[in-house]
C-alpha positions in Angstrom: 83.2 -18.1 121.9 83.2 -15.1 119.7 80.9 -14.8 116.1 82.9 -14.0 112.8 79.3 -13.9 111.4 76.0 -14.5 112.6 72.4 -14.8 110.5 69.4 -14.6 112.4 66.1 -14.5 110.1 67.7 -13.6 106.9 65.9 -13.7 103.7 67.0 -12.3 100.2 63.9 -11.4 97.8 63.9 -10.4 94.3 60.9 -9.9 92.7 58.8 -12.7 93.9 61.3 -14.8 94.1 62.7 -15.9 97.4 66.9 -16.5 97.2 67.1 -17.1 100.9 64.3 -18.0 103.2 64.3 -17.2 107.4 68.1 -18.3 107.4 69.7 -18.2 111.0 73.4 -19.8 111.0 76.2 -19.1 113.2 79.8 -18.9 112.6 82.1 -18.9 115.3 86.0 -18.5 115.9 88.2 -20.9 114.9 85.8 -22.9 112.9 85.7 -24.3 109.5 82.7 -24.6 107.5 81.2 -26.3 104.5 77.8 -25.0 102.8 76.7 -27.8 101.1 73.9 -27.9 98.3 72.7 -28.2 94.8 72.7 -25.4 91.9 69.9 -22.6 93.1 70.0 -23.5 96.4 71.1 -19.9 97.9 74.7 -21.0 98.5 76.4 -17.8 96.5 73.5 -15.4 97.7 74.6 -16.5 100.9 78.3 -15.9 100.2 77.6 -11.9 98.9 75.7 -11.9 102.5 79.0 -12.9 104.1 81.3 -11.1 102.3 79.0 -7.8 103.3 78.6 -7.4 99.3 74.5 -7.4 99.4 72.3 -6.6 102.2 69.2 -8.6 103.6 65.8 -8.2 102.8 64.9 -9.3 105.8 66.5 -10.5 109.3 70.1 -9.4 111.0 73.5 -9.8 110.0 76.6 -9.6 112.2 80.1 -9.6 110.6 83.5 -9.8 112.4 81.1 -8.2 115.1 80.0 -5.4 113.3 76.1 -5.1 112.1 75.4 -5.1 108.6 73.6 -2.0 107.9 75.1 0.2 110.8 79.4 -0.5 109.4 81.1 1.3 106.8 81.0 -2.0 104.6 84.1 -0.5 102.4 86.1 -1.0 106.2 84.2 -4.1 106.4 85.4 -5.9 103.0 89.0 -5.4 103.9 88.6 -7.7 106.7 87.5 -10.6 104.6 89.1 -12.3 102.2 87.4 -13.8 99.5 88.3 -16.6 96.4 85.8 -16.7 93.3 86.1 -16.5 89.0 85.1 -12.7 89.4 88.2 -11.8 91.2 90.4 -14.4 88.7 88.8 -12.7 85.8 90.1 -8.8 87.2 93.4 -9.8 87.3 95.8 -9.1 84.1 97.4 -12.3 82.2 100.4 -10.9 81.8 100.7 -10.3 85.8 103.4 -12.2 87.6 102.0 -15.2 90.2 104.1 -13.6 92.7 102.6 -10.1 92.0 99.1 -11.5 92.0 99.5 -12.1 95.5 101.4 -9.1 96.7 99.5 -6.7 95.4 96.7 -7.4 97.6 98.5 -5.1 99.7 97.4 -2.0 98.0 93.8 -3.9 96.6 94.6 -3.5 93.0 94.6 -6.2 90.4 97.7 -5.3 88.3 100.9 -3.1 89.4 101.4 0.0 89.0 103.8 2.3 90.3 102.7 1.2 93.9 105.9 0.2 96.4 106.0 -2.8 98.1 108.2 -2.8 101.8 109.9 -5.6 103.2 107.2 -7.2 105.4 104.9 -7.0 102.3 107.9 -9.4 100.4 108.3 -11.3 103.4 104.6 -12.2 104.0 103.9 -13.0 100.2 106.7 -15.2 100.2 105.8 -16.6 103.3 102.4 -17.4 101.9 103.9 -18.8 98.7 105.9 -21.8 100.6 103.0 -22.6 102.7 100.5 -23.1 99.6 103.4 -24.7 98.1 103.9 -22.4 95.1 106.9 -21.0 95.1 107.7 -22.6 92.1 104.9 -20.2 90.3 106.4 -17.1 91.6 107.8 -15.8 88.1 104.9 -17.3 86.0 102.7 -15.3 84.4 99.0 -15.4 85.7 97.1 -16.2 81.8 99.8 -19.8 81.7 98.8 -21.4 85.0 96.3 -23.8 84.6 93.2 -23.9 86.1 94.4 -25.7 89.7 97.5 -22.9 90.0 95.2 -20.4 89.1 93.2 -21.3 92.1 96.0 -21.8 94.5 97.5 -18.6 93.9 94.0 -16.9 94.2 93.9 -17.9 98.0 97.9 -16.6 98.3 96.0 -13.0 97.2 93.4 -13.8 99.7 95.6 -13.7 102.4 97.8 -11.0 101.9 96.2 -8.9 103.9 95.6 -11.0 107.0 91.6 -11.4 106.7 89.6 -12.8 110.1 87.5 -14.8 107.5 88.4 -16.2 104.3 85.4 -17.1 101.9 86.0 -19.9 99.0 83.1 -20.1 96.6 83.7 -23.5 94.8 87.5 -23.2 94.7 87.5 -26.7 92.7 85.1 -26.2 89.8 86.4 -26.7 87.0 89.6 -28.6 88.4 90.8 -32.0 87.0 91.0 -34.8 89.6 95.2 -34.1 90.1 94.8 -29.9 90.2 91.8 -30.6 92.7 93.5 -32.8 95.0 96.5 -30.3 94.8 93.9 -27.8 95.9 92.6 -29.8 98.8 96.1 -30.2 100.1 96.7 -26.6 100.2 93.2 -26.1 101.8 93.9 -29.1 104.8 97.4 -27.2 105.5 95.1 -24.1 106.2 92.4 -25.7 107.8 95.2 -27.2 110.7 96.8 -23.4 111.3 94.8 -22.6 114.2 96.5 -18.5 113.1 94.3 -19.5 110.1 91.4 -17.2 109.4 88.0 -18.6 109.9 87.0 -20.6 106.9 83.7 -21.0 105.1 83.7 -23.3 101.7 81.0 -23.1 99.3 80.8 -26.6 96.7 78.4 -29.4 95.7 80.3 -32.4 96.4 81.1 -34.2 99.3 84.6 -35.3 97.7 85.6 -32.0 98.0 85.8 -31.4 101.5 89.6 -31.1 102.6 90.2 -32.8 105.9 90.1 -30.4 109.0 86.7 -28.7 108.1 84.4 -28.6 111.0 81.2 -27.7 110.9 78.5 -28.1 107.7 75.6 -26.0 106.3 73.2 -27.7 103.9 70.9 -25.7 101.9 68.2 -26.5 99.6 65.4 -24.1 97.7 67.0 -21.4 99.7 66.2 -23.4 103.1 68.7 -24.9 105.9 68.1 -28.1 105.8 70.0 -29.0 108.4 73.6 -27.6 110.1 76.4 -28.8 112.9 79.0 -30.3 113.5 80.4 -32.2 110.6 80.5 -35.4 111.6 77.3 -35.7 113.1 75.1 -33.8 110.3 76.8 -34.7 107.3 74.5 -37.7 107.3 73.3 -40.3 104.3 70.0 -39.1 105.2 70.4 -35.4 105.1 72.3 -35.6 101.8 69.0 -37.3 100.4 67.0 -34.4 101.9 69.2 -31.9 100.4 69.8 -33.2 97.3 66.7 -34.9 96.6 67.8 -38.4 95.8 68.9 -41.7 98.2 72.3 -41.4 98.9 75.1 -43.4 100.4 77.8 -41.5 102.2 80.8 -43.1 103.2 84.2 -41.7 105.2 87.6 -43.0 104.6 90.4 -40.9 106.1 88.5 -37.9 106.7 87.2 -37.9 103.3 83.8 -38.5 102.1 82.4 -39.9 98.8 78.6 -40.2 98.3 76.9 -42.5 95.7 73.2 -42.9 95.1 71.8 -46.1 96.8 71.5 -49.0 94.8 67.7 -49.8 93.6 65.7 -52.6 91.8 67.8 -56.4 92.0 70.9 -54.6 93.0 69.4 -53.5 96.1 69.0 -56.9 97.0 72.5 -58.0 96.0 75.1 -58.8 98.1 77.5 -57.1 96.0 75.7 -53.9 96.3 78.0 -53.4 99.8 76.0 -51.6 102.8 73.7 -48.8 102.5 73.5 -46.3 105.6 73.8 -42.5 106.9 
């Protein structure tokens, strides 16, 4: 199976501190990944990698097949799409939702005098009623709320037909309706196998949609341990990664983590089941 993106020995230094440490992580076709961690763990650093935006210290990168280092990384960036606050912040208020998206085409941030052809129409549109948004089309981009804003954001993404599409906490910030919203957009995705490979920064476990594949988990800059998702997303690598006893549970596809029960309540009855 063919790499989107592969790490071997990666670090990131600045100064003397250590971002990423001896990081090796593959990313193949058709997968769907989680990185997984708490704040200063390396998981943004590790985006910038992916989205060729900052080069290693140390180690080898390979993106879309091309070497990090020995690619025109300008040729490079238009391969990968990529969802954060910098790009929301670029973007005009007064911009139309349906605009947003489009105008990926041309890699601007506000229209201009720029034409747009049919297939360009077509495929926003077409992008629009998968994400479930059409309905947004003629709002402006400064009165969507924070869960819209998001949704339209990975409609821009994938304008242009990217092989990987990177989502740096797509649900920060989002109130518990806007984030499920989100998450429903993100499992139609996930299920496209024409979808582009996926890789989904965040620090919960309740926010990973249902069709995701594979996890990374990250700590002090560190793998602490990475697979297939059902097998490593594990009570006991959660506690490792986040530092604290952790309960994970799976209903549906969905997971929830809470931290294990301590003192008398450990003992209870009540306390339900502790395990990976």
């Amino acid at each position: 199976m063919a790499s989107a993106l592969e790490l071997s020995k990666v670090s990131i230094v600045r100064g003397d501190k250590i971002l990423l440490n001896q990081i090796s992580w593959k990313v193949n076709e058709g997968e769907r990944w989680i990185v997984l961690g708490p704040n200063g763990a390396g998981k943004s650093t590790l985006m910038q990698i992916a989205g060729a935006a900052i080069h290693p210290t140390q180690g080898k990168v390979k993106i879309l097949g091309q070497r990090l280092g020995r690619v025109d990384v300008f040729d490079l960036r238009t391969r990968i799409g990529h969802v954060s606050t910098s790009i929301a912040e670029q973007i005009p208020p007064s911009e139309s939702a349906a605009d947003v998206i489009v105008s990926a085409a041309y890699a601007v941030t506000g229209r201009w005098q720029e034409q747009y052809d049919a297939d360009d129409v077509e495929r926003r549109d077409q992008i629009m009623a998968e994400l479930g948004i059409r309905h947004l089309a003629n709002r402006t981009f400064g009165t969507l709320s924070e869960g819209e804003n998001k949704r339209v954001l990975i409609g821009r993404s994938l304008m242009t037909d990217p092989e990987m599409l990177l989502l740096d906490e797509p649900s920060a910030g989002l109130d518990l309706g806007a984030r499920e919203d989100l998450l429903a957009s993100l499992e139609l995705l996930s299920s496209d196998p024409d979808s582009p490979v996926l890789v989904m920064v965040t620090h919960h476990v309740e926010e990973i949609p249902v069709g995701f594949t594979h996890v990374l988990l990250l700590r002090d800059g560190h793998v602490v341990a990475q697979g297939p998702l059902a097998t490593t997303l594990t009570g006991a690598n959660l506690a490792r990664t986040f530092g604290t006893k952790l309960n994970l549970t799976c209903n549906g596809g969905r997971y929830t983590a809470r931290r294990a029960a301590f003192g008398h309540r450990a003992s209870s009855p009540a306390s339900g089941t502790t395990g990976d």
